[in-house]
RODO-2510 file (C-alpha; in nm, 4 decimals, decimal comma):
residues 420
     n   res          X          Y          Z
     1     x    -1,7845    -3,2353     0,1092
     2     x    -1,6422    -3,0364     0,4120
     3     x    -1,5764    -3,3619     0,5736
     4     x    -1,3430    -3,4945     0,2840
     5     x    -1,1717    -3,1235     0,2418
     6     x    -1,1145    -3,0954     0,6417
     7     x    -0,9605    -3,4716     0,6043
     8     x    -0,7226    -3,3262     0,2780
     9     x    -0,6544    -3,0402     0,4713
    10     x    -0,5288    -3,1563     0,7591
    11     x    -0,3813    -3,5082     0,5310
    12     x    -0,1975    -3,2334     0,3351
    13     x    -0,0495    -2,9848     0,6349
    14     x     0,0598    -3,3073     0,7731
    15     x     0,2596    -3,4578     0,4708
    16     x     0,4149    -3,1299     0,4046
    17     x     0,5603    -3,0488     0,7658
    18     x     0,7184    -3,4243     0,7763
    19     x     0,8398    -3,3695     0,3855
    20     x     0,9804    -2,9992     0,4927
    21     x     1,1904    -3,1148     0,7788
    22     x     1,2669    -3,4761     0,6055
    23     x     1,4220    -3,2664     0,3616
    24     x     1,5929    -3,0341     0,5851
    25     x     1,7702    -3,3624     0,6887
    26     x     1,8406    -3,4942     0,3857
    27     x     2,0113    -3,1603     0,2444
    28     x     2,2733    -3,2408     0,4944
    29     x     2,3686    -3,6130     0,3659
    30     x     2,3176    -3,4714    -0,0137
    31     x     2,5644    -3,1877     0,0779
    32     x     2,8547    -3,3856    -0,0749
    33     x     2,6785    -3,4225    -0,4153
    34     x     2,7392    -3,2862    -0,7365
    35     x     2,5364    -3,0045    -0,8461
    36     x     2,3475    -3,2557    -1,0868
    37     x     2,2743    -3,5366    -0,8195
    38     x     2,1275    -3,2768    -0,6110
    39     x     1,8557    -3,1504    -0,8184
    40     x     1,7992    -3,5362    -0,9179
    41     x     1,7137    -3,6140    -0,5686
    42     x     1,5214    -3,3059    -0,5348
    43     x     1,3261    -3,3832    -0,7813
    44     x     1,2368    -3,7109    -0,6501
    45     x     1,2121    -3,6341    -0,3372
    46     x     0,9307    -3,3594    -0,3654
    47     x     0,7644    -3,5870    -0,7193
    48     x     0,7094    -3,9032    -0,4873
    49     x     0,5276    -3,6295    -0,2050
    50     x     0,3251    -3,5271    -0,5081
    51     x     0,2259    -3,8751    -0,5958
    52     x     0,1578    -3,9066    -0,2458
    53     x    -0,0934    -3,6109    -0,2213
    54     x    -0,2582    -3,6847    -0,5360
    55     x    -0,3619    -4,0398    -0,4657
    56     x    -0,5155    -3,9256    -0,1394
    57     x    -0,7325    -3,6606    -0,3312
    58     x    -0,8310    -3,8999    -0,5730
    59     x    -0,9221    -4,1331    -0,3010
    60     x    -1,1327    -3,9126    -0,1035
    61     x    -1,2926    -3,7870    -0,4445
    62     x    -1,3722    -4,2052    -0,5525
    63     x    -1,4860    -4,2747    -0,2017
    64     x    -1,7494    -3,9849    -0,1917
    65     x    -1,8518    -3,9977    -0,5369
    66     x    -1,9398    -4,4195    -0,5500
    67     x    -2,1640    -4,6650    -0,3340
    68     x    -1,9549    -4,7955    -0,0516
    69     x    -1,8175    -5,1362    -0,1972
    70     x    -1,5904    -5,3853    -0,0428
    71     x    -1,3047    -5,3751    -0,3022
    72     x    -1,0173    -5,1952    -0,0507
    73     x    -0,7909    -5,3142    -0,3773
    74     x    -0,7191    -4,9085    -0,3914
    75     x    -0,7445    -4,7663    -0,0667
    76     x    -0,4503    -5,0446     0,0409
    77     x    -0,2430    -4,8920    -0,2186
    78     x    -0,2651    -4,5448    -0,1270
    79     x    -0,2081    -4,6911     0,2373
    80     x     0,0352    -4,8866     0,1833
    81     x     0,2537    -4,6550    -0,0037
    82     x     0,2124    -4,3755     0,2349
    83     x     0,3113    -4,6109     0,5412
    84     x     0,6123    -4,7582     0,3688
    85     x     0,7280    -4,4277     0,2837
    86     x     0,6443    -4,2014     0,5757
    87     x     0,7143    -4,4709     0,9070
    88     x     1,0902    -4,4297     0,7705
    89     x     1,0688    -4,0678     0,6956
    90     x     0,9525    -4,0267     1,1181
    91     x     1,2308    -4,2262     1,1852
    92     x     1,4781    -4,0672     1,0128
    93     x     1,3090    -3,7067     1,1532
    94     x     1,3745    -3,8249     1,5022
    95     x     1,8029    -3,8589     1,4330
    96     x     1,7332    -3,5224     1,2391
    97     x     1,6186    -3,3582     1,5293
    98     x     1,8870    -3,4820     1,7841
    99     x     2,1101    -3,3638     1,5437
   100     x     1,9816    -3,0423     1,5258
   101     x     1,9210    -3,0494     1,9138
   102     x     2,3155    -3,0955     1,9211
   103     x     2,3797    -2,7621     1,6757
   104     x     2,1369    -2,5782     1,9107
   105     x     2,3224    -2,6773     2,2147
   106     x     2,6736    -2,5849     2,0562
   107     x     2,5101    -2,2391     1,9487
   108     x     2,3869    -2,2036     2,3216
   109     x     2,7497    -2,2914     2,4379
   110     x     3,0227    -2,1799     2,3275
   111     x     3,2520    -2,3296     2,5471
   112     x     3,1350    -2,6609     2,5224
   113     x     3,4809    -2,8886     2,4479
   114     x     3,5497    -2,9653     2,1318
   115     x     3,3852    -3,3060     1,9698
   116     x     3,5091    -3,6092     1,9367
   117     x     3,5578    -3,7786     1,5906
   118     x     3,4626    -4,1105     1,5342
   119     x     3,6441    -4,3632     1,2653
   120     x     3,4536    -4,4465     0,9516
   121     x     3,5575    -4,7817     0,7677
   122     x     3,7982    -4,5346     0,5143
   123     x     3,9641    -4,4130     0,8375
   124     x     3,8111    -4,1032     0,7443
   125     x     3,6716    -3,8660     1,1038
   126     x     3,3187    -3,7977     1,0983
   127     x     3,1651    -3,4977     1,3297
   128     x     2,9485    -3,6955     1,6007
   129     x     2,6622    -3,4917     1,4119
   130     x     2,7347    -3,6542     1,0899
   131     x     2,7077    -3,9872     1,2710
   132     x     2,3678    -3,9186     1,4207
   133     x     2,2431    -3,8108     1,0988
   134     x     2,3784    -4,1076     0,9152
   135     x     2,2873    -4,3704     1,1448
   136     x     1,8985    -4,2038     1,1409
   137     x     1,8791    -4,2667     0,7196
   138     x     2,0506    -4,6569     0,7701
   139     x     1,7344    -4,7082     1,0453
   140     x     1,5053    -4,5332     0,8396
   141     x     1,6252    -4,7784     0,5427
   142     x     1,5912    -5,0512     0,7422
   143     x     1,2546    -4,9835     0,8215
   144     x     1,1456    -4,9305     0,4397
   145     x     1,2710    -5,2910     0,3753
   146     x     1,0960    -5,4233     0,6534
   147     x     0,7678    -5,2308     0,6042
   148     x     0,8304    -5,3678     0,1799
   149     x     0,8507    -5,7244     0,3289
   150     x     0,5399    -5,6671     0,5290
   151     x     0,3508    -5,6011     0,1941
   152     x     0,4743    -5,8500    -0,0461
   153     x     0,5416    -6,1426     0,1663
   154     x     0,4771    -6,0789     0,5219
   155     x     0,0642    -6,0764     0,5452
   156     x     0,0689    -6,3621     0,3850
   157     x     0,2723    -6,5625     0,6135
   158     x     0,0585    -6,8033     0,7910
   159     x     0,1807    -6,9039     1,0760
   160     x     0,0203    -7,2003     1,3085
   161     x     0,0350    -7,0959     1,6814
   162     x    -0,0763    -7,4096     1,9455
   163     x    -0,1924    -7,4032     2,3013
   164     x    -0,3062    -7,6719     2,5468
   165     x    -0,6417    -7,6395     2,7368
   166     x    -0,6008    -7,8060     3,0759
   167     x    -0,8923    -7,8186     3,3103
   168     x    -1,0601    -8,0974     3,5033
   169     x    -1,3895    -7,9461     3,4022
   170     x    -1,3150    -8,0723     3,0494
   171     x    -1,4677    -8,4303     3,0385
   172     x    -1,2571    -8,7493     2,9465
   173     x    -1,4218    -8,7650     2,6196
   174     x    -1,2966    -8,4173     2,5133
   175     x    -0,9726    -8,5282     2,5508
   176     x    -0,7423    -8,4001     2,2764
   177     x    -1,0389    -8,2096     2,1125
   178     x    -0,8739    -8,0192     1,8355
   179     x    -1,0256    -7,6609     1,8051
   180     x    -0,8995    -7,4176     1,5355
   181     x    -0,9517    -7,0562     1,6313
   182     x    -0,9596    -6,8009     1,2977
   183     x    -1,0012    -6,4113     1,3686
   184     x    -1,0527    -6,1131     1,2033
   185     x    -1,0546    -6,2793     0,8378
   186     x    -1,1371    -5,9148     0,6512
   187     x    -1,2300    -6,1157     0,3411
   188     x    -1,2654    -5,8020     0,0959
   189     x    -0,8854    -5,7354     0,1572
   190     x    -0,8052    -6,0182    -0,0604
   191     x    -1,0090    -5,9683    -0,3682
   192     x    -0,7283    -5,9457    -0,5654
   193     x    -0,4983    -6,2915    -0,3898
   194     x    -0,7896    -6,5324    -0,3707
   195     x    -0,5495    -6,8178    -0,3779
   196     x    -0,3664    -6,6893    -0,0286
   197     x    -0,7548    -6,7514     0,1246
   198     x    -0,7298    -7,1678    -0,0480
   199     x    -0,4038    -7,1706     0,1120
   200     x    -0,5269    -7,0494     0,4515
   201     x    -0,8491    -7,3068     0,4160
   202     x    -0,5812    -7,6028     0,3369
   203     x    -0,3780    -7,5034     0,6054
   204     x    -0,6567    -7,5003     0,8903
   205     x    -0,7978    -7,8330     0,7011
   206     x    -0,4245    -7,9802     0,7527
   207     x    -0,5004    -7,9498     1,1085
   208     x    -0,7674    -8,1956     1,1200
   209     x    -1,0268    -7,9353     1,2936
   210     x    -1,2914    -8,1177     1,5223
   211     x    -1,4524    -7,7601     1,6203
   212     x    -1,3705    -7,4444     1,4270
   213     x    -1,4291    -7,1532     1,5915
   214     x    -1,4400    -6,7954     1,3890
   215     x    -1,4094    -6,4610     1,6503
   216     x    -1,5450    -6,2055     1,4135
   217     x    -1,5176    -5,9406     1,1620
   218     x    -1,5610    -6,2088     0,8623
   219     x    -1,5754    -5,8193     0,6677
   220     x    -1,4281    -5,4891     0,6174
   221     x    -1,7556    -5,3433     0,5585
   222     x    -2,0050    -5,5156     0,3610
   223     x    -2,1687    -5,8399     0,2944
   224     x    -2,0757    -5,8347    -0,0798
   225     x    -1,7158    -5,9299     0,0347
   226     x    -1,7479    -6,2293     0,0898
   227     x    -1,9199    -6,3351    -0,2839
   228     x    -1,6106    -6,3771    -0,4146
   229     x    -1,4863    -6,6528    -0,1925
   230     x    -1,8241    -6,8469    -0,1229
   231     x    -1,6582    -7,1965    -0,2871
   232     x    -1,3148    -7,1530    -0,1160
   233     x    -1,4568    -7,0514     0,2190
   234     x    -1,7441    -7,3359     0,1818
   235     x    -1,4173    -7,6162     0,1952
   236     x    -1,3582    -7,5268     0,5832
   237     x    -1,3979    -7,8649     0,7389
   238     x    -1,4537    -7,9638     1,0985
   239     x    -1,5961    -8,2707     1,2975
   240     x    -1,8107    -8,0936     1,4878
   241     x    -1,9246    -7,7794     1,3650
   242     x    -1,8180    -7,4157     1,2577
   243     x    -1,9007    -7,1716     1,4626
   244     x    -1,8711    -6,7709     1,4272
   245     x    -1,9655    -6,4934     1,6519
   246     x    -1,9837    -6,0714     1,4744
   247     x    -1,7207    -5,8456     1,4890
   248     x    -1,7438    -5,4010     1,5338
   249     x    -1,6813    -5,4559     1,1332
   250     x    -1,9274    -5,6798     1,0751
   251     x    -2,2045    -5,4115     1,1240
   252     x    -2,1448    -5,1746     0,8508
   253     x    -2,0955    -4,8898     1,1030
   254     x    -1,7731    -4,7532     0,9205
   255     x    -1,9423    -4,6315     0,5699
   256     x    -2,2146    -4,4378     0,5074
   257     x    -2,5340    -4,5913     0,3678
   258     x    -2,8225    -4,4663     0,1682
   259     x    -3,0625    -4,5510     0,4550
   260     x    -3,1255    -4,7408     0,7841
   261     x    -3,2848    -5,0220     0,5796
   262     x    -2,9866    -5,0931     0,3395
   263     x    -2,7582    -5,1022     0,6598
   264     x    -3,0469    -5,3238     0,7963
   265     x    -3,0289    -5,5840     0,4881
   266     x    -2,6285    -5,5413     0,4897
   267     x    -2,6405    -5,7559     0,7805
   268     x    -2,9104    -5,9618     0,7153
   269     x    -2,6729    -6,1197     0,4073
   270     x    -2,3727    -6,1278     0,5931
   271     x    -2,5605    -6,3822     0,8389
   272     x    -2,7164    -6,5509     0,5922
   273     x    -2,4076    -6,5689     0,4039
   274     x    -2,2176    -6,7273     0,7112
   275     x    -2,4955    -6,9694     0,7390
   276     x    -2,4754    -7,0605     0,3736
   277     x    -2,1396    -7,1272     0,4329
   278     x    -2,1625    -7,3812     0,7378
   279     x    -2,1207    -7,1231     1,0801
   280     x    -2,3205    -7,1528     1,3262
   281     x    -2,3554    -6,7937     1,4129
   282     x    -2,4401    -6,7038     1,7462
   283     x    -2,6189    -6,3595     1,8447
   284     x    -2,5810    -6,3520     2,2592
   285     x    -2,6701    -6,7257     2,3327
   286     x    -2,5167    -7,0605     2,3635
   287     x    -2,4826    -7,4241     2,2037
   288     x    -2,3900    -7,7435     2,3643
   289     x    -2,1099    -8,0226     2,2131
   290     x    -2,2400    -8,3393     2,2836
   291     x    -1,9944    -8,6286     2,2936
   292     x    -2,1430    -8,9052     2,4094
   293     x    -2,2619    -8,8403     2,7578
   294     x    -2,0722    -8,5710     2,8535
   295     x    -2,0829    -8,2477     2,6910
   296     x    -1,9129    -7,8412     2,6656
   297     x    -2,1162    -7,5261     2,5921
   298     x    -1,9861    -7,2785     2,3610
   299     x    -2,1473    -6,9021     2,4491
   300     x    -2,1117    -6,6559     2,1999
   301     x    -2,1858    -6,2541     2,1896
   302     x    -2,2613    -5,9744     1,9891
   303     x    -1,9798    -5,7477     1,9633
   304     x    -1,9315    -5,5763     2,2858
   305     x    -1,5832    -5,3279     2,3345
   306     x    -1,5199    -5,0237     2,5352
   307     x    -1,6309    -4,7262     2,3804
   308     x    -1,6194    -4,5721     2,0965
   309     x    -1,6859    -4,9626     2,0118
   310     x    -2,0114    -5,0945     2,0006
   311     x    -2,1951    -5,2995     2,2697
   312     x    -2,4139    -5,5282     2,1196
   313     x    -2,3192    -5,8159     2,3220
   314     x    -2,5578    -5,9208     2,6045
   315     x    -2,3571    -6,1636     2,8386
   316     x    -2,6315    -6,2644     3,0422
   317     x    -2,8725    -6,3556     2,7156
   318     x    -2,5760    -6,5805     2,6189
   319     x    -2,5598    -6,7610     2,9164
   320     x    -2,9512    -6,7951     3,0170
   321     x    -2,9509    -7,1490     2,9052
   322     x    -2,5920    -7,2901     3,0375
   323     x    -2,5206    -7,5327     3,2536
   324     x    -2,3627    -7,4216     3,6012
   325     x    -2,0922    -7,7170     3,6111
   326     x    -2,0020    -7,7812     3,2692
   327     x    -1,6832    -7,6283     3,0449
   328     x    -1,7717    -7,3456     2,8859
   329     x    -1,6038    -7,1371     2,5868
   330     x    -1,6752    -6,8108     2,5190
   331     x    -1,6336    -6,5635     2,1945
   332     x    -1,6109    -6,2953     2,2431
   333     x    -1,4354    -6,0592     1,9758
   334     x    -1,2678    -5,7752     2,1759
   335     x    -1,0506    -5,8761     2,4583
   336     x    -1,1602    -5,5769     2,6763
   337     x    -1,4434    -5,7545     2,7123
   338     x    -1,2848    -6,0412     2,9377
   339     x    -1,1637    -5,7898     3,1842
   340     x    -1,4811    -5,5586     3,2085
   341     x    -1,7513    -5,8596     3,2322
   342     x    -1,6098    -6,2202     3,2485
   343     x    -1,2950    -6,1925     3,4792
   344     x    -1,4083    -6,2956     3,8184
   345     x    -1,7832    -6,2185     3,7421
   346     x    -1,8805    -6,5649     3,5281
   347     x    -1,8045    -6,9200     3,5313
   348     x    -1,6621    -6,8936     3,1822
   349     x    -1,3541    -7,1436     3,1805
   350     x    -1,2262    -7,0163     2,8313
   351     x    -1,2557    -6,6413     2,6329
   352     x    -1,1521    -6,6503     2,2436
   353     x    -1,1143    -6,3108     2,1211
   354     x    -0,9270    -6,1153     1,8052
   355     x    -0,9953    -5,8008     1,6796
   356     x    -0,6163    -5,6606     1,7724
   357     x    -0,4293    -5,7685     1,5183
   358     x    -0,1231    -5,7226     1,7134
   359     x    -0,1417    -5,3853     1,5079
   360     x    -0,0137    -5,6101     1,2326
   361     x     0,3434    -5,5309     1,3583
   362     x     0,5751    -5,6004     1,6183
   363     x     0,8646    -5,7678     1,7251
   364     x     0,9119    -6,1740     1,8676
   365     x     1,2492    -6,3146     2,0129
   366     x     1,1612    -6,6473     2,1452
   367     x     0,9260    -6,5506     2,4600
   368     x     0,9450    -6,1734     2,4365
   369     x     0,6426    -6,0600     2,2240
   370     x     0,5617    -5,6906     2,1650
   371     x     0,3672    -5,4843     1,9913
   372     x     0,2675    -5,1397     1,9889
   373     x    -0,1249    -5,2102     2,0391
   374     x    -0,0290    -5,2752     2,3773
   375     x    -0,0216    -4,8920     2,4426
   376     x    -0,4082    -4,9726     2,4083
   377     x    -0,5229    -5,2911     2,4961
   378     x    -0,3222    -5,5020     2,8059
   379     x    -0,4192    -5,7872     2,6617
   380     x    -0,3329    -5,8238     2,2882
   381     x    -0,2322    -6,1360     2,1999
   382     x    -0,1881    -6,4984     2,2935
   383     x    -0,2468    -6,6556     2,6436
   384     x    -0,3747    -6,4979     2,9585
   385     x    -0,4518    -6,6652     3,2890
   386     x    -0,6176    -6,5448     3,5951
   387     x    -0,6372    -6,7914     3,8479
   388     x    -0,8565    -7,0871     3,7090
   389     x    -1,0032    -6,8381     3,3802
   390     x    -0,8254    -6,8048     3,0784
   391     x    -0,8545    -6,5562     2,7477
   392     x    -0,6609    -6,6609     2,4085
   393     x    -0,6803    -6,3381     2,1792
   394     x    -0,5640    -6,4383     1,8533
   395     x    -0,3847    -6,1670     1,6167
   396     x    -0,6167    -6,2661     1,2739
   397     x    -0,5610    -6,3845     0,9765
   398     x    -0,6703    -6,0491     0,7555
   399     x    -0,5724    -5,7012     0,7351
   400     x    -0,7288    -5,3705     0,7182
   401     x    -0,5904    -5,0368     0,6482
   402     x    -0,1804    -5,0916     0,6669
   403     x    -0,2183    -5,3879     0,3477
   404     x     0,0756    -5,5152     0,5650
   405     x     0,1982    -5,7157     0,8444
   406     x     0,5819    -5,6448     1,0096
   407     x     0,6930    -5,8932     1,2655
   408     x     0,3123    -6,0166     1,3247
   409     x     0,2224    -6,3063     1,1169
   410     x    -0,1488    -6,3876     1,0648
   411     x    -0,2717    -6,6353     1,2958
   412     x    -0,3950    -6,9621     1,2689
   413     x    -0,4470    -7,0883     1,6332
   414     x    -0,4791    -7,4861     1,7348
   415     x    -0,6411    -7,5368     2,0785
   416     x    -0,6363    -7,8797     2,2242
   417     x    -0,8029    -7,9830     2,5249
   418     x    -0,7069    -8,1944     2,8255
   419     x    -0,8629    -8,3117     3,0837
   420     x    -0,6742    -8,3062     3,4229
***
């Protein structure tokens, strides 16, 4: 248990010193309020960082008391709650602290001129400090509603992104190939809105599919997940195969289990289980897509990312079998893994990759994409080209820990290749 009560500890002291200096804040917008609407939002102030505290304890205590399953059904909601709540509560810490910043500086000098006032709608002055510390609760408010739409609408938004593929290494009878691209599906987070997975499966089947191509972590954790959804996920339809390549979830490494062997078998059903349901999975090696007389070669690897990922994936075992000349498509789950082996050191025409997320949030206008995964990975999502080698990292379709997704739909991606 010192693992778990380290965790609280450190979970708690956290909580508390954002609550203590939240509230600090907040005193000063409440300072206005009757005696009786104080203590009201005292109370709830301090009862919701209660609630807060207790469902992490009773988390930890349910997580190291049971068998490691994939329902996340809880877990999301303790998640969830603490990210809508806190996200805002940062926000709204950073305007309390230029406001108190401002106090110091007055304090330090004395002679500092006088402040301005600025005009409220009632024509009524406000101290520049009350407008710093005003404008920090509207933002943090804003945030809460878009954090809220995240959860209830926004991870289920499914949004249909399309690319061309032009090469002249693409033969004339590939021309117009449709290939769907689905990352990252993290199947156990929906065990309790199985019909958003039938909509996803209509939607990709919409798109007439004549390859679909799966990027990995299928999982959250374990095989079991996916038991739930065998008949829904079994209606994926495409011309010419489904394929699927592992993801760093895929492997169980993120739970502890009874022994090597159980981790062992873990995997063993999760292949089989992707087999059962029509994936071709490939483990470091290659397949070719006939058409006629011409044909592409798909290569797919084990997971492979920059540490403290794992690197399972053997690029050269993938490729043993290839054909020097022909177009080739590789999956490969983390992005990293374009830059560190593929760029400039393979023939690889194509890279499909996930396991981003886009951090589930961000912001689009038009062409301007951002999110704040880009602090880690360069390359995070959509289209990349270096000179005749391109990577496509698509943003998934699931979620994982935040039960959430704020200005980053998940992804369905249509690829269609042309021959030049």
């Amino acid at each position: 248990m010192r693992g778990p009560a380290l965790f609280l500890l450190f979970f708690n002291i956290l909580v508390l010193s954002i609550d203590f200096y939240t509230y600090r804040g907040l005193k000063k917008i409440i300072a206005t309020f009757s005696v009786q609407n104080k203590k009201r939002s005292k109370i709830f102030f301090w009862t919701l960082t209660g609630l807060i505290i207790s469902g992490m304890f009773i988390f930890v205590l349910f997580s190291s008391q049971n068998h490691p399953s994939g329902d996340m059904y809880f877990f999301h909601i303790v998640s969830g709650i603490f990210i809508l709540i806190y996200v805002p509560k940062l926000v709204f810490m950073l305007f309390n602290l230029l406001d108190d910043l401002a106090l110091l500086a007055k304090w330090l000098m004395p002679l500092i001129p006088r402040q301005k006032k600025e005009l409220n709608k009632n024509n009524k002055s406000i101290s520049r400090r009350q407008f710093i510390i005003r404008t920090g609760a509207i933002l943090a408010g804003v945030d809460l509603l878009a954090f809220a739409y995240g959860i209830a609408w926004g991870r289920f938004n499914f949004t249909i992104r399309k690319e061309i593929i032009k090469s002249s290494k693409i033969p004339k009878e590939f021309e117009g190939l449709k290939i769907v691209q689905l990352s990252d599906l993290h199947i156990g987070s929906f065990v309790k809105s199985k019909e958003k997975i039938s909509e996803a499966v209509k939607i990709v089947n919409d798109q007439n599919p004549d390859i679909i191509l799966f990027t990995g972590d299928f999982v959250n954790n374990i095989s079991s997940e996916i038991d739930p959804f065998i008949e829904i996920l079994s209606g994926l339809k495409a011309k010419h195969g489904k394929y699927s390549i592992l993801g760093n979830h895929d492997y169980g490494n993120y739970i502890t289990w009874e022994s090597d062997e159980a981790k062992r078998e873990n995997l063993e059903k999760l292949i089989l289980h992707q087999q059962n349901l029509g994936f071709d999975l490939l483990m470091n090696e290659s397949r070719e897509i006939l058409l006629g007389d011409s044909l592409i070669e798909l290569v797919g690897v084990e997971n492979w990312g920059l540490k403290p990922f794992p690197q399972y994936g053997d690029l050269n075992k993938a490729m043993a079998l290839t054909k020097p000349d022909t177009f080739k498509i590789l999956l490969s789950h983390d992005p990293t893994h374009w830059d560190e082996q593929v760029l400039g050191q393979t023939n690889i025409d194509l890279t499909l990759s996930g396991h981003t997320h886009g951090a589930q949030m961000g912001v689009e206008l038009g062409n301007f994409r951002w999110s704040p995964v880009n602090l880690r990975y360069k390359r995070w999502g959509g289209m990349y080209e270096e000179g005749e080698q391109k990577l496509y990292v698509n943003t998934g379709i699931g979620f994982i820990g935040f039960p959430g997704r704020v200005g980053m739909p998940p992804e369905i991606t249509v690829l269609e290749l042309r021959s030049i």
